[in-house]
VORO-383463 format. One record per residue (C-alpha): residue in three letters; y, x, z. Coordinates in steps of 0.05 Angstrom, whole numbers, padded with zeros to 5 digits, always signed. Layout:
AlaYXZ ...
//
This chain:
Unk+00424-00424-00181 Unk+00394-00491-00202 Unk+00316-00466-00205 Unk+00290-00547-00219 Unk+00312-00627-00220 Unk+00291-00679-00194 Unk+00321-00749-00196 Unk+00338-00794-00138 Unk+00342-00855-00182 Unk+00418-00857-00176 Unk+00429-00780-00191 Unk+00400-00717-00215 Unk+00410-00654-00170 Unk+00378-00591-00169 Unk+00328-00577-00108 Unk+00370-00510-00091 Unk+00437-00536-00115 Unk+00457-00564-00034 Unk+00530-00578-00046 Unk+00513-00629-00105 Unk+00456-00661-00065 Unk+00487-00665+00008 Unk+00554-00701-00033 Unk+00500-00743-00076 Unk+00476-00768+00002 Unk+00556-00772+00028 Unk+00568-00828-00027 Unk+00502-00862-00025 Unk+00526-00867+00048 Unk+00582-00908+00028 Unk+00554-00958-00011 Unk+00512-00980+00048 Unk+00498-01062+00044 Unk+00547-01105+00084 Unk+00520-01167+00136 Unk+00535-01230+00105 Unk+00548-01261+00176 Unk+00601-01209+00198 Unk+00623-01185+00121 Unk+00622-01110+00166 Unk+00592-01050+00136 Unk+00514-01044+00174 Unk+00516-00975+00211 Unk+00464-00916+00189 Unk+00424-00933+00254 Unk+00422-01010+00232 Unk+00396-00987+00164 Unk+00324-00997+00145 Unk+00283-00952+00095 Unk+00280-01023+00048 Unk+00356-01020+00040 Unk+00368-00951+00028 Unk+00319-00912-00009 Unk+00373-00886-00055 Unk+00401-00854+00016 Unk+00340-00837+00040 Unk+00328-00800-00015 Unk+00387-00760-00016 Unk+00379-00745+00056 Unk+00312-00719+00050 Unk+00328-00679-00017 Unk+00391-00644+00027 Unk+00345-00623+00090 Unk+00291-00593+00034 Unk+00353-00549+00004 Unk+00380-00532+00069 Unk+00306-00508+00103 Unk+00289-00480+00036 Unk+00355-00438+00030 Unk+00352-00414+00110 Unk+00275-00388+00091 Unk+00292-00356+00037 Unk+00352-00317+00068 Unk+00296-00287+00113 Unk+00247-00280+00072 Unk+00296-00237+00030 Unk+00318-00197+00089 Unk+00249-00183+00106 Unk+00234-00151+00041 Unk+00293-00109+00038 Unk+00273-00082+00104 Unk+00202-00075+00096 Unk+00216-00047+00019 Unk+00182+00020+00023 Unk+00124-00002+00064 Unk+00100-00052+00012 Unk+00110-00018-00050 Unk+00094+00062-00013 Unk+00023+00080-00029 Unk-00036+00090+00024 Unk-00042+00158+00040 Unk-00102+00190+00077 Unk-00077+00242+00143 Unk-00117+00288+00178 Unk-00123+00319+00240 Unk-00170+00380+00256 Unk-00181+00404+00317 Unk-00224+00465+00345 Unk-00209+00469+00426 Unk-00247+00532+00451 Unk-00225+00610+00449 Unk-00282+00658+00462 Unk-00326+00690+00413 Unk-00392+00648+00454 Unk-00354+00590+00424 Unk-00357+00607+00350 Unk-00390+00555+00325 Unk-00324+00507+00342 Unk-00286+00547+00293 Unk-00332+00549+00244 Unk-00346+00465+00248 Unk-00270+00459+00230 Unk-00269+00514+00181 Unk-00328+00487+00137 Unk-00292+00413+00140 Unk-00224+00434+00125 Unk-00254+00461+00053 Unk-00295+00393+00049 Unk-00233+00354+00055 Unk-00187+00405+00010 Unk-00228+00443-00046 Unk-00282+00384-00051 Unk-00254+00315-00030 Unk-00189+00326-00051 Unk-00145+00314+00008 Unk-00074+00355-00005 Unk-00073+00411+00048 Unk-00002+00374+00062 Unk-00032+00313+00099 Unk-00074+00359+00140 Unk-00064+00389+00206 Unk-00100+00450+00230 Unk-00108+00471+00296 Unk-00155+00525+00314 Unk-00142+00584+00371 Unk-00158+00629+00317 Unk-00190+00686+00349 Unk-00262+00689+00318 Unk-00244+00709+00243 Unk-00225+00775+00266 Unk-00263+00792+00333 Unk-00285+00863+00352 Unk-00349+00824+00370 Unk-00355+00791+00291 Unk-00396+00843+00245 Unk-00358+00813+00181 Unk-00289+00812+00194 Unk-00246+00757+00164 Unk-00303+00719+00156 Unk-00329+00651+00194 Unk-00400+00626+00171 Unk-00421+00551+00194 Unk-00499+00563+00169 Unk-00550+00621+00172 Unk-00534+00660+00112 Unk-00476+00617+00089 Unk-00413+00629+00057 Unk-00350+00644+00089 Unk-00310+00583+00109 Unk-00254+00618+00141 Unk-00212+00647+00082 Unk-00162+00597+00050 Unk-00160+00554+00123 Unk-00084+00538+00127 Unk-00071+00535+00199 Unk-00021+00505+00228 Unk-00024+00521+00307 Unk-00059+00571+00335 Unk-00059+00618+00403 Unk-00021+00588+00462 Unk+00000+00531+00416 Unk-00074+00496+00407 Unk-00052+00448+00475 Unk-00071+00376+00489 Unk+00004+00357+00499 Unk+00025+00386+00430 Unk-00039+00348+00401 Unk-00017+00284+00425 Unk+00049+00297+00403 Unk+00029+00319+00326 Unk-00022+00257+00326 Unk+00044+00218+00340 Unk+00094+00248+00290 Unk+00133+00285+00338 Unk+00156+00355+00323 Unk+00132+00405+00369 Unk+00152+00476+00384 Unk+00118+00531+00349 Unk+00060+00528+00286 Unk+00081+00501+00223 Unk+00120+00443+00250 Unk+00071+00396+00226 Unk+00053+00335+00236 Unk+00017+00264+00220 Unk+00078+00224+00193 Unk+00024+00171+00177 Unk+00055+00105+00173 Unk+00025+00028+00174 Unk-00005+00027+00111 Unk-00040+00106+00122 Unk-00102+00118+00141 Unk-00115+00166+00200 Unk-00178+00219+00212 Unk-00186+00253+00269 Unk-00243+00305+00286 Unk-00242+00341+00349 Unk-00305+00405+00357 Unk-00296+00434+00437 Unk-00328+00418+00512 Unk-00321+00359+00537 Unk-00330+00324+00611 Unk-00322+00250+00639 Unk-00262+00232+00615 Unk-00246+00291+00583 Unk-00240+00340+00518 Unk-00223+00405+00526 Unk-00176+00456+00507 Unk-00160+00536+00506 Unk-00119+00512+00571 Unk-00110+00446+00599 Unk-00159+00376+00587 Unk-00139+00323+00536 Unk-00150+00253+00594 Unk-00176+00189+00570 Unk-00113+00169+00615 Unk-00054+00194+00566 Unk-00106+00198+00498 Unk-00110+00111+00513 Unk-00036+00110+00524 Unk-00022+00149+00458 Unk-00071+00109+00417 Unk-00028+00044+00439 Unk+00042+00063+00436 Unk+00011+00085+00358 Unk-00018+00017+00339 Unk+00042-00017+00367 Unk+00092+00030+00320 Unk+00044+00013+00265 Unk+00033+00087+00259 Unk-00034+00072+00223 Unk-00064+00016+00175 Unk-00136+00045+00206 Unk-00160+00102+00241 Unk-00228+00142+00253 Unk-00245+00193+00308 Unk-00306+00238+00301 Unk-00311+00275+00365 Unk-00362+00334+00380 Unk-00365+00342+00451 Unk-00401+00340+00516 Unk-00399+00265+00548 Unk-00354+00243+00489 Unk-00369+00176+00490 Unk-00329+00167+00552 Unk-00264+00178+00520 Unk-00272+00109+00488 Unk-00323+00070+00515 Unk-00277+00030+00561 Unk-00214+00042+00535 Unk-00216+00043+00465 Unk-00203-00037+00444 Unk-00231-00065+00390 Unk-00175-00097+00366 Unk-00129-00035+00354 Unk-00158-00014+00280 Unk-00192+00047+00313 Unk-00268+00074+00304 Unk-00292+00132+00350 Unk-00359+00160+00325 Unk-00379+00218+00380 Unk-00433+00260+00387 Unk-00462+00243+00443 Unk-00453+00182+00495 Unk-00428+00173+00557 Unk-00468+00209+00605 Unk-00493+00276+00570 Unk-00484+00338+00531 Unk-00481+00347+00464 Unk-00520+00412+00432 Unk-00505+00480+00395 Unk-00547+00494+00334 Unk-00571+00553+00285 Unk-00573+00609+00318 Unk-00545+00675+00288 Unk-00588+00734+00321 Unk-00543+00788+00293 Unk-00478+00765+00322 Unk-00513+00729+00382 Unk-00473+00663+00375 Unk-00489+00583+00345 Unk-00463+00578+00282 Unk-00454+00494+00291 Unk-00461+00440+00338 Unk-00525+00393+00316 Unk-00482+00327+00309 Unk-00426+00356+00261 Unk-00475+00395+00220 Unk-00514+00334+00212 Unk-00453+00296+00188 Unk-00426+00341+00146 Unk-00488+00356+00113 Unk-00492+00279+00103 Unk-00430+00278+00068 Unk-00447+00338+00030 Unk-00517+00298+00002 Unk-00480+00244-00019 Unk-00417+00284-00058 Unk-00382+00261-00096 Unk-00400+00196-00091 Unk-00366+00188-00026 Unk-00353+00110-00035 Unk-00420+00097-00029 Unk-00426+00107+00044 Unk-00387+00065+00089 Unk-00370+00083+00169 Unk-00423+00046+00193 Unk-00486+00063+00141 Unk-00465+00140+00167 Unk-00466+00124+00235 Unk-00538+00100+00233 Unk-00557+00163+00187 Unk-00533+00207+00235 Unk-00563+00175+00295 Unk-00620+00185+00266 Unk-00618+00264+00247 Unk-00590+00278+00310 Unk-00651+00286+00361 Unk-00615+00320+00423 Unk-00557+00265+00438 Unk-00551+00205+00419 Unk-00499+00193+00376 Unk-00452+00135+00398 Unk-00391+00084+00368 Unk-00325+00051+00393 Unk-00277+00007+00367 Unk-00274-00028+00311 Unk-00345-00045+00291 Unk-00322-00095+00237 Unk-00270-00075+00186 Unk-00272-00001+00186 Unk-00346+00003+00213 Unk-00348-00020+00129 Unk-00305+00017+00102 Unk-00325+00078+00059 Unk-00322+00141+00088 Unk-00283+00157+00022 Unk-00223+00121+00061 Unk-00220+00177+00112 Unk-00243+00235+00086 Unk-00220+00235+00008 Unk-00257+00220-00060 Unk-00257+00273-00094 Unk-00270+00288-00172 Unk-00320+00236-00205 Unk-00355+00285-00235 Unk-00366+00342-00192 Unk-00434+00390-00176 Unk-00464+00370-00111 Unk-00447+00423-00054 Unk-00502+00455-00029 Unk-00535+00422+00036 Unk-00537+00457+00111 Unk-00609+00468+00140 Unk-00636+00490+00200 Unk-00601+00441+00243 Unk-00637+00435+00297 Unk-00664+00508+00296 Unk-00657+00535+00370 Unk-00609+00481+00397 Unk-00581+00479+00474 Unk-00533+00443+00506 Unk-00465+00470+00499 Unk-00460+00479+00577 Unk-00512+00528+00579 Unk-00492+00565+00516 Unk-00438+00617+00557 Unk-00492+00643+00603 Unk-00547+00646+00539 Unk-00501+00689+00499 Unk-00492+00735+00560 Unk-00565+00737+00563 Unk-00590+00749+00496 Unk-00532+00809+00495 Unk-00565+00837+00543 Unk-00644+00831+00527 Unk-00618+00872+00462 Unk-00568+00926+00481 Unk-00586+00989+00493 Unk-00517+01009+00528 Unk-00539+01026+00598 Unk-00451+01012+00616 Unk-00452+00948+00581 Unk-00524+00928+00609 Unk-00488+00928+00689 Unk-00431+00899+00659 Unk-00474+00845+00634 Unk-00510+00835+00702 Unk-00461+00821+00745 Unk-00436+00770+00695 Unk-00494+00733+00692 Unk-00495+00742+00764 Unk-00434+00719+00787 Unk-00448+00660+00735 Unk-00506+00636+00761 Unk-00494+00651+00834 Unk-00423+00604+00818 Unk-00464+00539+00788 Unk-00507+00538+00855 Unk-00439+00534+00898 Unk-00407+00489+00847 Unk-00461+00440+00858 Unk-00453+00454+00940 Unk-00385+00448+00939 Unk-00386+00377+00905 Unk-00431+00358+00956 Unk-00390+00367+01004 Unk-00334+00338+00978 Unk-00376+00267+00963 Unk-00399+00270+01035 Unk-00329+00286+01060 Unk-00296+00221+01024 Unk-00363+00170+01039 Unk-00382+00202+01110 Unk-00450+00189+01088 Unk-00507+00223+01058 Unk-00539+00169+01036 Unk-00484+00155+00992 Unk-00473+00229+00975 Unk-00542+00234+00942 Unk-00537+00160+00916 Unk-00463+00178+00873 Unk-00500+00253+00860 Unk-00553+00213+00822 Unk-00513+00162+00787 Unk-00493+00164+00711 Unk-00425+00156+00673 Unk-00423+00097+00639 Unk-00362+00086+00639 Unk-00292+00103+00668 Unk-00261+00050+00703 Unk-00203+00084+00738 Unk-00173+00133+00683 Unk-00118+00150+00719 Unk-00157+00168+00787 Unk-00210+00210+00738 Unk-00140+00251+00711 Unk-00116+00271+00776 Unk-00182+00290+00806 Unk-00206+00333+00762 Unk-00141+00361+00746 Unk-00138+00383+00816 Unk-00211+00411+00821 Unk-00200+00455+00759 Unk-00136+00482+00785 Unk-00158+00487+00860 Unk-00232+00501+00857 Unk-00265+00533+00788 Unk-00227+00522+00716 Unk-00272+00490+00669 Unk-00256+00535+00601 Unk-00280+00598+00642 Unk-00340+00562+00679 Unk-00360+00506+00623 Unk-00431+00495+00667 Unk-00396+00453+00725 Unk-00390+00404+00669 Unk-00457+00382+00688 Unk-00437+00370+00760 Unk-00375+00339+00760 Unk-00395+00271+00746 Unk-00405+00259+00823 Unk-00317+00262+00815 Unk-00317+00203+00779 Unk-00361+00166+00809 Unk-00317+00167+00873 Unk-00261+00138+00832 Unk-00302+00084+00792 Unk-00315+00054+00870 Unk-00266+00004+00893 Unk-00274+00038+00962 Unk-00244+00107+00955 Unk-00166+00123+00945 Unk-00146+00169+00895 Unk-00108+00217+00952 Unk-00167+00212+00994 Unk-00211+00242+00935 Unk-00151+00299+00922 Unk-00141+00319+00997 Unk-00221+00322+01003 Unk-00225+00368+00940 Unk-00164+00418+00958 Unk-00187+00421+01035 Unk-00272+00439+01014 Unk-00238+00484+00949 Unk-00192+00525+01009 Unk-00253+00536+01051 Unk-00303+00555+00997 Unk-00248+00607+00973 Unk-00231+00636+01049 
//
């Protein structure tokens, strides 16, 4: 279609009309001047701009039409195929995450219960774009004194009842939570999962134990190794427009402090950094268990304060907040600290009705708080400083017994293993009293600790070795230590501790 004119001064074509203009610069080709010493027809190289504008012209005009009609070929191919992400809407996706069974582990349960109605009943998320993963074995514990209840707050209400969740029992595993964060169907649950795509945005919160390198699970460790490898393959399908972690765990920081690129339209805000534990809060005498963990309560009671004016807030204007009303750890970021560190939190985490009643705030939330390490062994003691079961007092013993009698050999054993990869004690108490600060050799830190928790002590039944293991990574942030001569050391010192 002719979309315009324009005149050559010998003709009038339209710009996108290329037959008329190429044959407009065939005949101004012909009428080229002659040379009046040889009467012969000058060739187009002889020519000179002076005596051939008309041709010029035409030339020109033709090359325009032709560039102009190849672009726009691709250009409209490009839209067709990209037709349903430009005109789809943004949607918001969530993914919840509790990764602890035992009733000493309440308060995980109860973190992701209380958000899940935040997001739903207050903030307006559809239950659809959430994912729910919880072990679900708390609700309905012969330990809980309420049954079918979940509280997150001394005298709160229930947050358990109308919780859709989508896996639970054997099927709350680090590989099926990597797959569901990547759209891919996994066996059991619901079938659920994030089919967020490049224009979506993506929330994550993960409430569990946590190591170096590591966030835990009912069975099995999530590793910084495969999370980092997920997290690409995602940004390079465009799975996400932007996404934002919240992670409550023991040394969560090092899940992103050297891996997570800032360039990849990710934010991580965890609970604590690098190199230390994060802490339980409010705790419930009656059932003898934390009701929260300090970080997420302070968070969520945040975004409670300012409801519903959620866009009020961005990323970054929480973060400090938060770093601020959490005393115990100190609250870190990764990532992104530009575009989404200024976003509202409304972008992740729903807007909700403009003219809704404020939700009641949490309190209390640094009310008896210890680091989640030591929480197993406190529960076991506070049972028994109230029962009056004489049975269940000797039971109670010897757990707290073997307990503590296990941390002392944990932190023998892992002496020995440093000395028997340096040969040196020096060394040994030098990478003993080191700190995490980062981890430099992710895959090293996977297969290490994967083979101390299977060969030596698992971490979900003994979560106080957390506090020793860092002495393991240390060996594989130095350039002068193989990974295989860390694994043989660890197998050979687990084999003779257990003989």
């Amino acid at each position: 279609a002719v979309v315009s004119t324009q005149s050559t001064g010998s003709f009038t074509c339209g710009l996108l009309d290329c037959r008329c203009c190429c044959d407009k610069f065939n005949n101004v080709t012909d009428k080229a001047p002659r040379d009046n010493r040889s009467n012969s027809i000058r060739t187009p190289r002889e020519l000179t701009f002076p005596y051939s504008l008309p041709k010029m012209k035409a030339f020109i005009l033709c090359i325009v039409c032709l560039v102009g009609v190849t672009y726009s070929f691709y250009i409209d191919e490009w839209l067709t195929e990209n037709k349903e992400e430009i005109s789809s809407e943004a949607n918001i996706w969530v993914l919840l995450v509790a990764g602890s069974n035992g009733w000493y582990n309440y308060r995980h349960q109860a973190d992701i219960c209380h958000l899940y109605h935040l997001l739903t009943k207050k903030h307006g998320i559809p239950p659809q774009y959430i994912v729910n993963m919880q072990y679900n074995d708390i609700a309905y514990s012969h330990h809980n004194p309420h049954p079918g209840q979940i509280i997150n707050a001394l005298h709160g209400k229930d947050v358990y009842q109308g919780n859709m969740i989508d896996y639970m029992g054997d099927t709350v595993t680090p590989q099926n939570f990597l797959k569901i964060l990547s759209g891919i169907q996994v066996h059991g649950g619901s079938g659920k999962v994030i089919e967020s795509g490049p224009n979506d945005y993506v929330f994550v919160n993960f409430v569990d134990h946590g190591g170096p390198g590591i966030l835990g699970f009912p069975e099995g460790e999530l590793h910084v190794a495969d999370l980092t490898r997920t997290l690409e393959q995602m940004y390079h399908n465009r799975r996400y427009k932007q996404m934002l972690w919240y992670v409550e765990a023991c040394y969560s920081g090092s899940m992103f402090a050297s891996s997570l690129s800032p360039d990849m339209n990710i934010t991580a805000h965890t609970a604590s950094n690098t190199e230390e534990s994060s802490y339980a809060c409010v705790l419930d005498e009656e059932m003898h268990v934390y009701l929260g963990d300090c970080w997420s309560l302070n968070w969520m009671n945040n975004t409670e304060a300012i409801f519903p004016e959620l866009e009020s807030e961005t990323v970054g204007q929480q973060y400090e907040i938060v770093k601020k009303m959490t005393t115990k750890s100190h609250a870190s970021i990764y990532g992104d600290l530009d575009i989404i560190y200024n976003e509202p939190i409304s972008m992740f985490m729903g807007h909700g009705p403009k003219a809704a009643t404020p939700a009641t705030t949490l309190t209390n939330m640094d009310k008896d708080s210890i680091p989640s390490p030591d929480v197993m062994l406190d529960y076991l003691r506070r049972k028994l400083a109230r029962t009056d079961n004489g049975e269940e007092a000797r039971s109670l013993e010897l757990q707290i017994l073997y307990h503590e009698t296990t941390e002392e050999k944990v932190q023998v054993l892992l002496n020995d293993i440093v000395f028997a990869v340096t040969g040196s004690v020096d060394k040994t108490q030098l990478i003993k009293q080191e700190s995490v600060t980062r981890i430099d050799d992710p895959e090293c830190n996977k297969a290490v600790l994967e083979t101390f928790f299977s060969a030596c002590y698992k971490r979900h039944t003994h979560p106080y070795i957390i506090k020793y293991i860092t002495s393991l990574t240390m060996l594989c942030n130095m350039d002068n230590y193989r990974t295989e001569q860390i694994v043989e050391a660890i197998v050979r010192n687990c084999h003779y501790n257990s003989s």
